[in-house]
C-alpha positions in Angstrom: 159.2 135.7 73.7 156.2 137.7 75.9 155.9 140.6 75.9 152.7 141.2 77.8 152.5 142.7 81.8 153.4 140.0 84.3 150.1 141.2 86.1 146.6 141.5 85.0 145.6 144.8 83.8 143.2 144.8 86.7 145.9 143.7 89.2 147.8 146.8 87.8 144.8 149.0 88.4 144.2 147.9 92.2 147.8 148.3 92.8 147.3 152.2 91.9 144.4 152.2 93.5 146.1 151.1 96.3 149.3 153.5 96.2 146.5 156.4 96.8 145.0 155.1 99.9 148.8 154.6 101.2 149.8 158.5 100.4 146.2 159.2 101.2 146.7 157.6 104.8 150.4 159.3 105.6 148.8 162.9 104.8 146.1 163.1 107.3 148.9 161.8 109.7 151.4 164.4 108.2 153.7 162.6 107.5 155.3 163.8 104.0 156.5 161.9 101.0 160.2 162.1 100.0 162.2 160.6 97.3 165.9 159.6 97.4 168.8 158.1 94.9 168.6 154.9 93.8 172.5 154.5 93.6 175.3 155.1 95.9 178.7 154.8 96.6 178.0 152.8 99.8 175.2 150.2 100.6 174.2 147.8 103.4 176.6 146.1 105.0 174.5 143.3 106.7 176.1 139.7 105.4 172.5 138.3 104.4 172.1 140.9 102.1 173.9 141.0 98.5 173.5 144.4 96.7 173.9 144.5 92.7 176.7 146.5 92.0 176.6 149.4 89.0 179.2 151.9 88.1 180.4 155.5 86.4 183.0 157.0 85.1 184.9 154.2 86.9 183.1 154.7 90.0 181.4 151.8 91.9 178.2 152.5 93.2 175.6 150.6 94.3 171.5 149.8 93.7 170.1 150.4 97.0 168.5 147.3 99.1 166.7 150.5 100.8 166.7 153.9 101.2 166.8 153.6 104.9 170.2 155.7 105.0 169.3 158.8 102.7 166.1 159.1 104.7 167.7 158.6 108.1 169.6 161.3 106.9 166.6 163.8 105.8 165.4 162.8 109.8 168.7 164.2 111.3 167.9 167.3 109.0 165.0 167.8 110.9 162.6 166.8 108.1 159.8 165.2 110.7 158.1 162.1 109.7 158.4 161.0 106.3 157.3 157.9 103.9 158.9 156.8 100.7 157.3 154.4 97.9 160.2 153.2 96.1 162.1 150.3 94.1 164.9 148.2 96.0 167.7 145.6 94.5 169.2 142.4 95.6 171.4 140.5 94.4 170.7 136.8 94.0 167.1 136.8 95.3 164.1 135.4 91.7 161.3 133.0 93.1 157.6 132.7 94.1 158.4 135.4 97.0 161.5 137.0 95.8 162.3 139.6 92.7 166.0 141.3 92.5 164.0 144.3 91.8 161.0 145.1 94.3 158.8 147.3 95.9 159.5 149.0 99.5 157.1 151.0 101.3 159.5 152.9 103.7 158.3 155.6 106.5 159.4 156.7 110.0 157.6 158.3 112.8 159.6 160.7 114.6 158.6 160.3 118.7 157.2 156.5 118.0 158.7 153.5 119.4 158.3 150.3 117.7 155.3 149.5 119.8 153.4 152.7 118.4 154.8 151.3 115.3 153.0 148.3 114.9 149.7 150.1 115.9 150.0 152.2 112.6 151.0 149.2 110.2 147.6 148.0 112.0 146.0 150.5 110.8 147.4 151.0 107.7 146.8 147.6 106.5 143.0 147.5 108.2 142.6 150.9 105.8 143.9 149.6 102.6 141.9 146.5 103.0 138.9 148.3 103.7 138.3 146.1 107.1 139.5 145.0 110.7 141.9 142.3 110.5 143.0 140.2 113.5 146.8 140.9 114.5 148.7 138.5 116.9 152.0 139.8 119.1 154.7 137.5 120.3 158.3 137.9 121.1 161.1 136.1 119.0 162.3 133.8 122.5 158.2 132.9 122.8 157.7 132.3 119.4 161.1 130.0 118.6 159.7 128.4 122.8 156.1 127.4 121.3 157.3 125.9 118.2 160.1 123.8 118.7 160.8 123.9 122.0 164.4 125.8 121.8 164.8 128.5 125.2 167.4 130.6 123.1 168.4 132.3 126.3 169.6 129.0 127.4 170.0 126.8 124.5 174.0 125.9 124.1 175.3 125.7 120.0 175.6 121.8 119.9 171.9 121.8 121.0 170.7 124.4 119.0 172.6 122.1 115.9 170.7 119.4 116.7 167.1 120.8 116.2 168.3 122.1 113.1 169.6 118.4 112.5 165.9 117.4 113.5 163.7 120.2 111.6 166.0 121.2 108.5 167.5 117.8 107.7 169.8 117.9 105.2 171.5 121.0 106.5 175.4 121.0 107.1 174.4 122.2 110.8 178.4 121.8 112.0 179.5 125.0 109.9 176.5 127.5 111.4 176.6 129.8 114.0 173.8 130.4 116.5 172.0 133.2 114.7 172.4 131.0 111.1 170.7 128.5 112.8 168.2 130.2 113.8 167.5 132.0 110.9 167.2 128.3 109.2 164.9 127.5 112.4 162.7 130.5 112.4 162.2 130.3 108.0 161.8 126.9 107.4 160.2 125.1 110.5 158.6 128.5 112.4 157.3 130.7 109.6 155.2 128.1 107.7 153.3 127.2 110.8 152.3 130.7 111.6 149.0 132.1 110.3 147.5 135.3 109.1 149.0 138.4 110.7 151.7 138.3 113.6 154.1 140.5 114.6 157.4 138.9 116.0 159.5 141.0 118.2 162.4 141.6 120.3 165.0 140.3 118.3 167.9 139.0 120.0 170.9 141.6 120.1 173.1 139.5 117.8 170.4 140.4 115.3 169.4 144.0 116.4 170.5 145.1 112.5 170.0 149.3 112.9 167.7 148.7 115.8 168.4 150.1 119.4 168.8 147.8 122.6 165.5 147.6 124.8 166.4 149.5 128.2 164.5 146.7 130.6 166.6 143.4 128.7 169.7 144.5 127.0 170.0 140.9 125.4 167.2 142.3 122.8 167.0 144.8 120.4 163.5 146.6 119.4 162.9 144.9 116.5 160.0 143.1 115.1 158.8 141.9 111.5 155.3 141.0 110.3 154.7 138.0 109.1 151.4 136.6 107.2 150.7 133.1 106.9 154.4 132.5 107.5 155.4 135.3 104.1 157.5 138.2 105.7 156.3 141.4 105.0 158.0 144.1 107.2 161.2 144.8 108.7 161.3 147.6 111.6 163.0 149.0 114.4 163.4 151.6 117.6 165.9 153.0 115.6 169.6 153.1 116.5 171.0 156.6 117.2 174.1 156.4 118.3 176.8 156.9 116.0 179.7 155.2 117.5 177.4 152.3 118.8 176.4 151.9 114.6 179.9 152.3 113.5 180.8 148.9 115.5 178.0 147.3 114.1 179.2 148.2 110.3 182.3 147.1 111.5 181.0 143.3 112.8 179.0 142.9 109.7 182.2 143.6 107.2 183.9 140.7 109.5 181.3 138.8 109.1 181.0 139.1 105.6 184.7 138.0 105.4 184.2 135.2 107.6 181.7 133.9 105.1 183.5 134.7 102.0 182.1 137.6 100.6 183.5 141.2 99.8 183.2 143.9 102.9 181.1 147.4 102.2 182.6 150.5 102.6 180.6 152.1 106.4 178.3 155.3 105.2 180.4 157.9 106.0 177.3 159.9 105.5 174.7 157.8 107.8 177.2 158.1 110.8 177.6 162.1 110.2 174.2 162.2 110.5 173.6 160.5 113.3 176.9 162.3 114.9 174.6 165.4 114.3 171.6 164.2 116.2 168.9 161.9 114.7 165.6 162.5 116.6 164.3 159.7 118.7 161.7 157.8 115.9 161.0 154.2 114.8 161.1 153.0 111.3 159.7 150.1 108.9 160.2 148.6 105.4 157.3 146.7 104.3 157.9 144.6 100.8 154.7 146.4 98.9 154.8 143.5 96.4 154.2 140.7 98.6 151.5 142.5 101.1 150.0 143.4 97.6 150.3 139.8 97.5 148.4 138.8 100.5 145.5 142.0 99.9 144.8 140.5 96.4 145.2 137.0 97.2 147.8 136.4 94.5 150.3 133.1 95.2 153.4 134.7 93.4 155.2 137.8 93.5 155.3 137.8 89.1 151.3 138.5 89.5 151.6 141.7 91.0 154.6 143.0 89.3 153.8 144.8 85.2 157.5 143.5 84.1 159.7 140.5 85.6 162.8 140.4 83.5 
């Protein structure tokens, strides 16, 4: 049995030292720190996500996969911008990459798009690092287009099952939809090909998540993630305001969810008051502190930046 830190005492050291340049950063662009709970009665109800269920006095409740939510929330309150350093749960998810129990870094910017966005993560990133970093842009049709030659606005199911056929052999391709196949497409053929830091955006609407449609091409959502070296570090959105729009989309993920087996999540009653109330126009990220710690201290597994894994 060992019990010694995962991580190095000096890894453990830079990663404070890093914390203070991050709540060091959102201060001079006030932008104010808030905390939320860690459990709740509801949770997300997106069908790739598994959260790790807890309970009291014969309540369930539910270890957050983010605090998205409770700070969407604080927004419609009126808070402004805010950040959030926190801890996150999945269910199911222990690797090289993956820990049920992580490290968010969570903030939105009330009057950004995602655009404006991805110029702060920029410089974020360039400020913890201590120096300019090259950043590439490309849209989720160009990026899938340069790669493996797939035109997703175009490409028919049976095709789309024979590149996964081609790239992921092995896969049961007959039983996937068109965004499971490109999920499959975009992790395991795409993302090991890409290298240092590049943005991917406009999503396509099936996978807009709590994004908002792009006026100009309503078959996208404003959505991008950040990926370095092919490792996904950040999740973010033009966020979704509209409270009926968001209830339809709880609603397709729960039939989803049953489609594929698994248990349905109760819609936040509380998210969809909020946004009923008025949630200022903003843009919102996640980015997985562990693995960009990862990346900054050129550490190849998520155990070396972590004190504890379990």
């Amino acid at each position: 049995m060992v019990w010694q830190p995962s991580a190095s005492l000096t890894v453990i050291k830079q990663r404070a030292r890093i914390y203070r340049q991050i709540r060091a950063f959102f201060d001079v662009r006030s932008c104010f720190e808030v905390d939320t709970a860690l459990l709740s009665p509801t949770t997300n109800t997106d069908a790739n996500i598994e959260s790790i269920k807890a309970s009291n006095l014969g309540q369930t409740l539910y270890l957050q996969t983010s605090p998205e939510f409770a700070m969407k929330r604080l927004l419609a309150a009126g808070s402004g911008s805010i950040y959030q350093i926190c801890h996150a749960f999945r269910e199911g998810e222990k690797g090289r990459r993956h820990n049920p129990e992580f490290t968010l870094l969570e903030w939105y910017r009330v009057g950004f798009d995602y655009q404006q966005l991805m110029d702060e993560i920029e410089c974020l990133i360039d400020d913890i690092s201590g120096e300019p970093n090259q950043y590439q842009r490309i849209s989720y049709r160009q990026l899938v287009l340069e790669h493996i030659n797939v035109d997703i606005d175009t490409i028919k199911l049976f095709a789309l099952r024979q590149r996964v056929d081609q790239f992921v052999p092995g896969t049961l391709s007959s039983e996937l939809d068109v965004d499971q196949c490109l999920d499959l497409l975009i992790s395991l053929a795409i993302a090991p090909k890409i290298k240092g830091y590049v943005f991917v955006y406009d999503y396509p609407i099936s996978q807009a998540s709590l994004a908002r449609v792009k006026a100009s091409d309503t078959s996208v959502a404003e959505r991008f993630e950040l990926f370095y070296d092919g490792l996904e570090l950040a999740n973010g959105f033009s966020e979704l305001c509209d409270s009926p729009q968001q209830r339809n989309r709880f609603d397709s993920d729960n039939n989803r969810r049953l489609t594929l087996g698994l248990d349905p999540y109760p819609p936040d009653e509380l998210l969809l008051s909020a946004l009923d109330s008025g949630l200022p126009e903003c843009a919102g990220v996640a980015i997985g502190l562990d693995r960009l710690l990862m990346v900054l201290l050129e550490k190849n597994s998520i155990d070396q930046v972590l004190s504890f894994v379990e």
